[in-house]
N, C-alpha and C positions, 0 to 999 in steps of 0.2 A: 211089517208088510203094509200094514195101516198109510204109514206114513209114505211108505214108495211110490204106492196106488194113486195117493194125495196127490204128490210132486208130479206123478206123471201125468195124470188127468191136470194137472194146472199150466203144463207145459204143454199139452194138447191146446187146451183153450187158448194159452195165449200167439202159439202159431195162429189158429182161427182171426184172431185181433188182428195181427200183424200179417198184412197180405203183402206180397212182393210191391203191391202199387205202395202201400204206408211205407214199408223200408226200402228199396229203391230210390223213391222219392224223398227220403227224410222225415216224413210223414208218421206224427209220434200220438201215441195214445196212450191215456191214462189207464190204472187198472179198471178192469168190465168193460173195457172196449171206449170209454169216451176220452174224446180228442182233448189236448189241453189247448187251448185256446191261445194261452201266454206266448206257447212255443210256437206255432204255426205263426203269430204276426212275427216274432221273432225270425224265425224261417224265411218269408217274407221280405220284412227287412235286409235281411241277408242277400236275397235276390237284389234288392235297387243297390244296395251298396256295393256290388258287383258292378253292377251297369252304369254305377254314377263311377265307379273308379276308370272303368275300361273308358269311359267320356274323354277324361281329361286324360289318360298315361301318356299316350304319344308327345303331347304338348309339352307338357311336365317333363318329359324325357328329355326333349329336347332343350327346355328353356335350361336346366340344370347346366348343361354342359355347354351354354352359350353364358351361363353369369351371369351376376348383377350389375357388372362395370361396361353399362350400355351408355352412352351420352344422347343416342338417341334410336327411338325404335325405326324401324326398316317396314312400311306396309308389303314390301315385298316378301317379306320374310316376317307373317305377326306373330307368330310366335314370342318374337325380341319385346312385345309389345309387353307379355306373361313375364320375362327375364327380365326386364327393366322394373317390374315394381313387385318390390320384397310385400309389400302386403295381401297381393293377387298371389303370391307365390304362398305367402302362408299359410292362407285358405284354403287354394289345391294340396299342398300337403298334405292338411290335415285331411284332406279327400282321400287323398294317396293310403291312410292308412285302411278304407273301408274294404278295399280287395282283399288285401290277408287275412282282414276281419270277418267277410263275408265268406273267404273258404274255409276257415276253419270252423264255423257257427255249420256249414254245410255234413261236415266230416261227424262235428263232436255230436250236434241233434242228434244221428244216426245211431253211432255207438252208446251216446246217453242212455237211450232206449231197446237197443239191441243188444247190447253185452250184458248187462243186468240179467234178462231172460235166461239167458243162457249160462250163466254161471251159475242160476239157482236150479235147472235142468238138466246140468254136467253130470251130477251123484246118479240120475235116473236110469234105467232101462230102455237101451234104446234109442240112446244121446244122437250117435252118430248116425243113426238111422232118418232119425227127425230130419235133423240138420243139413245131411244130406239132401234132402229132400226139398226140406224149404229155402235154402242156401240156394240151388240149381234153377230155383224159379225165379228168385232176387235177382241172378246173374241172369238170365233169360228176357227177366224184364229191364235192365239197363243196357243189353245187346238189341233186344228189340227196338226201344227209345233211340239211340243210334241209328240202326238201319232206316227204320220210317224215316228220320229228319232228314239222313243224308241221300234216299233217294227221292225225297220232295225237295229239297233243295239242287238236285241235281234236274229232277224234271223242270220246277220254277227256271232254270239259265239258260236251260235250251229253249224254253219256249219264251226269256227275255231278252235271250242273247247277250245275257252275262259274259263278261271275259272273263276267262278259265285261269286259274292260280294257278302258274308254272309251279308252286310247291304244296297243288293242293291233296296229294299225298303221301307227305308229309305233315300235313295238319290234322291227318286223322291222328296221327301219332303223336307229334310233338305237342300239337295247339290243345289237344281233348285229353290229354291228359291227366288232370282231373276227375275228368269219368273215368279214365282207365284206372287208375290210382281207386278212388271209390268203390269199383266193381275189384279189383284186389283186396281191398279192406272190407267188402261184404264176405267175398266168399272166405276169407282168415278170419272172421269174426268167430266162428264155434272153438277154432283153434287157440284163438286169444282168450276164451272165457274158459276153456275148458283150465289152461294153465291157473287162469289165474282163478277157478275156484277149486284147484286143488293146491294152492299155496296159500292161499287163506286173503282176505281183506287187507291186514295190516302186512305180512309182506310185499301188496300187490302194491302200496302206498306206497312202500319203502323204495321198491323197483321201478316208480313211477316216478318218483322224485328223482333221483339218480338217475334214468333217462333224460329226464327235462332239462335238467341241469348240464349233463354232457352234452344234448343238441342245442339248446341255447347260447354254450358258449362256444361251439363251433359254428351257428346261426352268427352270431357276432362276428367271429373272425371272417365270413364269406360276406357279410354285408360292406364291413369295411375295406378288402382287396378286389373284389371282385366285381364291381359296379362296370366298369369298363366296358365289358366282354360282353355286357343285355345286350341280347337279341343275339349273341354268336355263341351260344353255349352249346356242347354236344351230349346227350343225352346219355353218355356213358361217363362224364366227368363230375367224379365225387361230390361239386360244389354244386353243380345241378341237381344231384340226387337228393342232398339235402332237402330240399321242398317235400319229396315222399316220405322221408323218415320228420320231417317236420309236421306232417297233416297225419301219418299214423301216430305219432304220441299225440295229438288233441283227438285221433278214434279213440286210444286204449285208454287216457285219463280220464274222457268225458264218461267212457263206459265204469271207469273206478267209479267217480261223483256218483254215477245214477245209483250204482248199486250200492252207495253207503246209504246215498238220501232215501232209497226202497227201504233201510234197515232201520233209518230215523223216525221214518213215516210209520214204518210197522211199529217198533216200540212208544213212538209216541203216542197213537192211538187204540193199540191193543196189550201191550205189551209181550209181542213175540216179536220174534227176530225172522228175517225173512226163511230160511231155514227151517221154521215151523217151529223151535225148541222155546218155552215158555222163560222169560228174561225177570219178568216183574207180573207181578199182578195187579197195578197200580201204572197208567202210563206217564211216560218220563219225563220230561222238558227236553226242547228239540235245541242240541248245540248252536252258538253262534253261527256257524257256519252255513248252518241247514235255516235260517231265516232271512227269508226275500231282501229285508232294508239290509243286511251287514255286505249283500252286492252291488245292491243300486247303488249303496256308499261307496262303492270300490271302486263302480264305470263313475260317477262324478271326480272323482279324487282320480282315477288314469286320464279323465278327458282333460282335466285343471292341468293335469304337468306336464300332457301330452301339448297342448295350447301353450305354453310356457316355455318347454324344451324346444320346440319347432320353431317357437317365433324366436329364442336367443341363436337358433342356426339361421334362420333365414335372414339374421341380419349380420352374417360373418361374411370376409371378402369372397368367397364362394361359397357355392350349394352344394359342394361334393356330400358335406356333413348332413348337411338337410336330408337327401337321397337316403342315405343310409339307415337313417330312422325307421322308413317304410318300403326297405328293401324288401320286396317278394314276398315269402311266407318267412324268411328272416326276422321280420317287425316283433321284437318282445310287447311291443306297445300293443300291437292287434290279435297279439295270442294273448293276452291278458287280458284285454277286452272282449275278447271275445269269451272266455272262460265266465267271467261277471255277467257280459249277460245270457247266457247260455245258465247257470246258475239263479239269476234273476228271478228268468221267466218259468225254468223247474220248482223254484221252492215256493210253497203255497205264504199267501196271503197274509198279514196278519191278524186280518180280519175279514173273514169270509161271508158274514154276511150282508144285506142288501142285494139293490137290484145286477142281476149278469147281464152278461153279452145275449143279448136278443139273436134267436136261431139265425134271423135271416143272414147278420151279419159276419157271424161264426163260420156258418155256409158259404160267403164268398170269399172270406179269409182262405177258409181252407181251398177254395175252388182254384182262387190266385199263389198259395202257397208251395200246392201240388207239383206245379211246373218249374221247378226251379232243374231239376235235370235235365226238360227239355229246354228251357233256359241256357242251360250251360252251350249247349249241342248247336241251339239255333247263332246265337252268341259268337260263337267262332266257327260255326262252316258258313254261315250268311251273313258274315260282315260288311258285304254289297248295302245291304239293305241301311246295317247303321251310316256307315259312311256318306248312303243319300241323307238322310239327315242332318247328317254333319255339316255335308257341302249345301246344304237348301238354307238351314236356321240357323245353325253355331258359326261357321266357318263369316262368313260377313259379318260380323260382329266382333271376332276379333281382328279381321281387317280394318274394320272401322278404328277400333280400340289404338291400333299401331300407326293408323293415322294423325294419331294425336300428340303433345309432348310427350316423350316419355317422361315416366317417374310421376305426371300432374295427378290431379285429383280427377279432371276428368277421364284420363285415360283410364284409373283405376276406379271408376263410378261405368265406365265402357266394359272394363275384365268384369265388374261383378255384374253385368247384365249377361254378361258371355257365360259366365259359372252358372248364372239364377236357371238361364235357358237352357242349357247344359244337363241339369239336374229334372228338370221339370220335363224336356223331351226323354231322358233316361228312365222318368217313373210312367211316362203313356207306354215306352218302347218295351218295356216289363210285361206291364197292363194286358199291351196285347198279345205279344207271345203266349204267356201263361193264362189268356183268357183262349186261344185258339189250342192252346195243348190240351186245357181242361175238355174242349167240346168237342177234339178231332181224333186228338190221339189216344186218350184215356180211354174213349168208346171202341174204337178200334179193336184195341189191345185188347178190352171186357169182351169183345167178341171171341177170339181165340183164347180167353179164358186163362190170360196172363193180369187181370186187372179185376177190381169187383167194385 
């Protein structure tokens, strides 16, 4: 009875921790309530590499299926200008991989942190009572974060006189996706923890590997047929669905990781197991696995061959092959990467002490980190917004760039001022978003007592 009392009062607290603003948002906290610091720049990160990928796609899409066998670029068409030099093309590439990276780092944070909980919670009293409960408020608070954006963005067009997307809904559905997807992997999250701590750790491993392995190699087979058909897929065709069954195995593995490394962390320093049952009296050494350098070694050694493999496609007579690398949530390269640093920024230190992150700037990490859902939201129903950007700063610069020889050096000394400016408008475009969600929406929301 002892022990039930225990687990439940510790399942109590940790709902307390975890308000629907922290999971909602992806927003992770260490055990006693404090934030890790690691994951939230990581989180962060994740946001710009979203926004630096969505920069360049369209270009990128297009140059792809225009070739490298340009004799000369067209400023009426600069794009040609990106198609004409295999070394501009490299470098967006390797861009191209940051979108699959940054939605999966989006998915797994979440589950890292959410399905651990709940799996050590599942044996208690009460499971689905909890769950219920705080489940309805996560789902409340990502329905909430939608409505506010889409009727500020709807008030901001009539009062700029926006032109109205003849398929603007359809963009609730098709384009936000991702949110919809996420808010289905919150409210399945008790259901997924609940199986998998009633089948134990090491078969949840076993089920999780034989997952990953079947959608990766049906991820392969859609990356290399299917290329064609971007932007004309129907939301009922198999090979589109892929994406959702490709972002729930990085919820349900990231959620495996967290709760083995909860079990590393507890025996390495106390010697019990999360479970509460006494393992060693004596704490353990923490597996290769569970130490920070054996990932940061993983993301150098995927970036080295990702650099490697992209630049021997980008120099083949087409780029079909190049594309396929960082096809969608397809990319093995960005779910591996993403896993490393997801991985990285959870496993502690190897030497923890000296001086930390000074509060102030932990505070705006997190203030900037917060909004990456309304990120997503703002992101694709106010694409007016980037596009002026686009057309103000980016857009003349590769006009310029297409006015030049193709294939020269200065043309592609032109693409990398196009990329530099590209990426440095994408981290203000970030900045501000999630510094206006931090001050507008977040209070809001704390009002009606969906936020704290």
């Amino acid at each position: 009875m002892a022990t039930r009392s225990t687990s439940q009062r510790a399942s109590r607290a940790a709902d307390v921790r975890h308000t629907p603003e922290h999971v909602a948002s992806g927003m992770p906290a260490a055990s006693g309530g404090k934030r890790l610091v690691s994951v939230e720049v990581l989180r962060l990160l994740a946001i710009v590499c979203i926004a630096v990928f969505h920069a360049f796609l369209q270009q990128y899409v297009q140059a792809i299926w225009m070739g490298p066998q340009l004799s000369a670029a067209d400023a009426a068409n600069p794009v040609s200008a990106l198609a004409a030099s295999r070394g501009a093309m490299w470098i967006v590439a390797m861009i191209m991989y940051c979108g699959a990276c940054g939605n999966h780092i989006f998915f797994m944070i979440s589950g890292f942190f959410l399905i651990p909980r709940m799996c050590v919670a599942c044996r208690s009293d009460g499971y689905w009572k909890r769950q219920l409960r705080s489940t309805g408020r996560r789902v409340a608070m990502i329905l909430a974060t939608v409505v506010f954006y889409l009727l500020l963005i709807m008030a901001a067009g009539r009062m700029l006189a926006w032109e109205r997307n003849a398929g603007g809904q359809s963009n609730l559905i098709y384009e936000l996706e991702f949110v919809w997807l996420y808010l289905v992997f919150v409210a399945l999250a008790p259901v997924i923890a609940w199986v998998m701590g009633r089948v134990g750790i090491r078969a949840s491993a076993v089920l999780a590997g034989i997952m990953l392995v079947a959608v990766y190699a049906l991820n392969i087979y859609v990356a290399c047929t299917w290329q064609a058909q971007y932007g004309h897929r129907s939301l009922l065709d198999w090979r589109k669905q892929m994406s959702a069954v490709s972002y729930i195995a990085s919820f349900i593995l990231a959620g495996l990781l967290g709760w083995a490394l909860r079990e590393v962390n507890d025996r390495s320093t106390s010697g019990r197991s999360v479970s509460g049952r006494s393992e060693s009296r004596r704490p353990t050494a923490r597996p290769l696995w569970a130490k920070r350098r054996f990932w940061t070694r993983g993301i150098i050694i995927l970036i080295v061959a990702a650099c490697a493999i992209t630049g021997a496609m980008a120099m083949r007579p087409t780029y079909v092959a190049l594309y396929a690398l960082s096809f969608k949530s397809t990319s093995l390269i960005s779910f591996a990467l993403a896993v490393c640093a997801l991985m990285a920024a959870a496993c502690p230190p190897r030497h923890t002490h000296g001086r930390g992150v000074s509060a102030r700037v932990e505070s705006a990490v997190a203030a900037l980190a917060s909004g990456i859902l309304g990120f997503y939201v703002v992101q694709t129903l106010a694409r007016v917004l980037w596009e002026a950007v686009d057309a103000r700063f980016l857009q003349p610069l590769l006009v310029g760039a297409a006015a030049l020889p193709a294939g020269s050096m200065s043309a592609f000394l032109g693409l990398l001022r196009w990329i530099a400016l590209g990426a440095v408008c994408s981290l203000a475009y970030v900045v501000v978003i999630c510094l206006f969600d931090r001050f507008v929406r977040r209070p809001l929301l704390r009002a009606v007592h969906l936020s704290k």
